[in-house]
C-alpha positions in Angstrom: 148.7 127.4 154.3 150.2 125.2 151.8 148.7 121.8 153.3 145.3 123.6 152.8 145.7 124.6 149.6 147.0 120.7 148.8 144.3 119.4 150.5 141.5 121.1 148.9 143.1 120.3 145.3 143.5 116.5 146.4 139.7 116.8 147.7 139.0 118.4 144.1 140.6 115.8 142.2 138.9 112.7 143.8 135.7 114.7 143.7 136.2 115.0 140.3 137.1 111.2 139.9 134.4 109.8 142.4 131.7 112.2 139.9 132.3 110.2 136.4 132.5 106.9 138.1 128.2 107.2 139.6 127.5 109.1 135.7 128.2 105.2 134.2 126.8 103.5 136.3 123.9 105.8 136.0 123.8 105.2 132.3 124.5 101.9 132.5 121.5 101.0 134.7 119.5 102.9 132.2 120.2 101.2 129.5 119.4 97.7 131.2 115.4 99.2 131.8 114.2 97.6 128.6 110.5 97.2 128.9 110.4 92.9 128.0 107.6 93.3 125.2 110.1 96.0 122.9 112.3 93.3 122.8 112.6 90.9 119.6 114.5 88.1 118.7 116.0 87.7 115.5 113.8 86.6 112.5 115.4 83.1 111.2 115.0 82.0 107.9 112.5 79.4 106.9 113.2 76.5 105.0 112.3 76.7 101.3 109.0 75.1 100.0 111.2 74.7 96.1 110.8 71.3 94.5 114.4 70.1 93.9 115.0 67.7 91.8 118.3 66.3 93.8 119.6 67.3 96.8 122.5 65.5 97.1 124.8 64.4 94.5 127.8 61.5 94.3 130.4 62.6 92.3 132.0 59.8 92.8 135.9 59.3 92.3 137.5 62.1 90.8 140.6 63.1 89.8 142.9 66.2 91.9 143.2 69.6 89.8 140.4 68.5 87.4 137.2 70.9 88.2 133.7 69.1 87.7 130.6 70.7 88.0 127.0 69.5 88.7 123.5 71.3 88.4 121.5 71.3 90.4 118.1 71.8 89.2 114.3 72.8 91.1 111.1 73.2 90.0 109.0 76.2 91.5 106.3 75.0 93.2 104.8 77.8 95.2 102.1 80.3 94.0 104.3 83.1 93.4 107.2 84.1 91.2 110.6 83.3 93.3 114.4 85.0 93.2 117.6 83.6 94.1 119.0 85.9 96.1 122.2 84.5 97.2 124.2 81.7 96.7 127.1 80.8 98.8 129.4 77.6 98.3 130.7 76.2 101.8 134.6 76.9 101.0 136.8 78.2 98.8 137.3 75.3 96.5 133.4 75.1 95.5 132.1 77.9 93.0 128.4 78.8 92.3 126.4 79.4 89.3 122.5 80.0 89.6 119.4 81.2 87.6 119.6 85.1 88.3 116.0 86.1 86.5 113.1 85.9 88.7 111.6 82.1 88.1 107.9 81.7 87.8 105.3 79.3 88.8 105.7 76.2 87.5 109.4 77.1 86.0 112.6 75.6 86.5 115.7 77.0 87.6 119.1 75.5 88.4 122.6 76.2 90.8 125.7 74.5 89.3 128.5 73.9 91.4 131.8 73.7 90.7 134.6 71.9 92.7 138.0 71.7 92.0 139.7 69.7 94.5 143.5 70.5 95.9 144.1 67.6 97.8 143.1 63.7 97.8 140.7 61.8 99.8 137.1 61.6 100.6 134.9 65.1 100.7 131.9 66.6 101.6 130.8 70.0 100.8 127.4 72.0 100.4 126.0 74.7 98.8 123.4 77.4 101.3 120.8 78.9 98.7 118.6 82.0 100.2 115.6 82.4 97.9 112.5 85.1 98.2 109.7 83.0 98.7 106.1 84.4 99.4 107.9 88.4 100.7 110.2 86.5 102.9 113.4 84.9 102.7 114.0 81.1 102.9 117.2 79.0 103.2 118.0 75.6 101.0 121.6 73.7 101.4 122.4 71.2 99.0 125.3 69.0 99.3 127.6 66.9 96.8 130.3 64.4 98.2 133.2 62.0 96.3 136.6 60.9 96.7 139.6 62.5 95.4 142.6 60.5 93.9 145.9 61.5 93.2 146.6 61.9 89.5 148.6 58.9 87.4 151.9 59.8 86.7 154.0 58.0 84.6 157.0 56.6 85.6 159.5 54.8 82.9 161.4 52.4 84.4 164.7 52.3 83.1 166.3 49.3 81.9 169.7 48.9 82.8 172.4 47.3 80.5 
């Protein structure tokens, strides 16, 4: 009597296990039934139709721990008024400033970026501008490059008597 009563709670048990295993797989094949035209692929950004003046600038040789700064400037060249939504410097030595008023036809606005460099040597670093242009959004990166050198210090030689 007890090997039945152990045997129907065994037979129980994997019932119950065997049960939840076919409910996933259940849900999972009908979550793969997609019908192919619901399906959409994300919107990319276009690129941005803006006049800029420059878009890449040499700062040339600069010295380490001394911020410098360039702006950037563009002329609005589309039909309708434009915003700068976002700006958003490459790393975390660059900072951004841009023109944060709505910039009509035939108006200029500007980004200014800042880099302060940390270490020496030669760089490269850009700058990814997403504008409103015509109700959608657009993408712009601008770019500045230079070489870094290590500040002068001054060493006194001693003179020895």
């Amino acid at each position: 009597m007890k090997s039945i009563k152990l045997s129907i709670v065994a037979l129980f048990i994997a019932s119950a296990s065997f049960a939840q295993t076919k409910e996933v797989k259940v849900e999972t094949t009908k979550a793969m039934q997609v019908v192919p035209s619901e399906i959409k692929a994300p919107v990319a950004p276009k690129q941005s139709n803006i006049k800029w003046d420059q878009e890449m600038h040499d700062f040339g040789d600069i010295e380490k721990g001394k911020p410098v700064t360039y702006e950037f400037s563009f002329t609005n060249t589309t039909k309708e008024t434009i915003l700068i939504t976002n700006v958003r410097p490459a790393c975390g030595c660059t900072a951004a400033n841009y023109t944060k008023t709505p910039i009509k036809p035939g108006e200029k606005g500007m980004v200014a970026a800042t880099f302060n460099a940390a270490s020496g040597g030669i760089f490269q670093k850009s700058v990814t501008i997403t504008t409103t242009e015509n109700g959608a959004e657009a993408v712009k990166t601008l770019s500045f490059k230079g070489k870094v050198l290590e500040p002068a210090t001054d060493k006194k030689e001693e003179i020895k008597s």
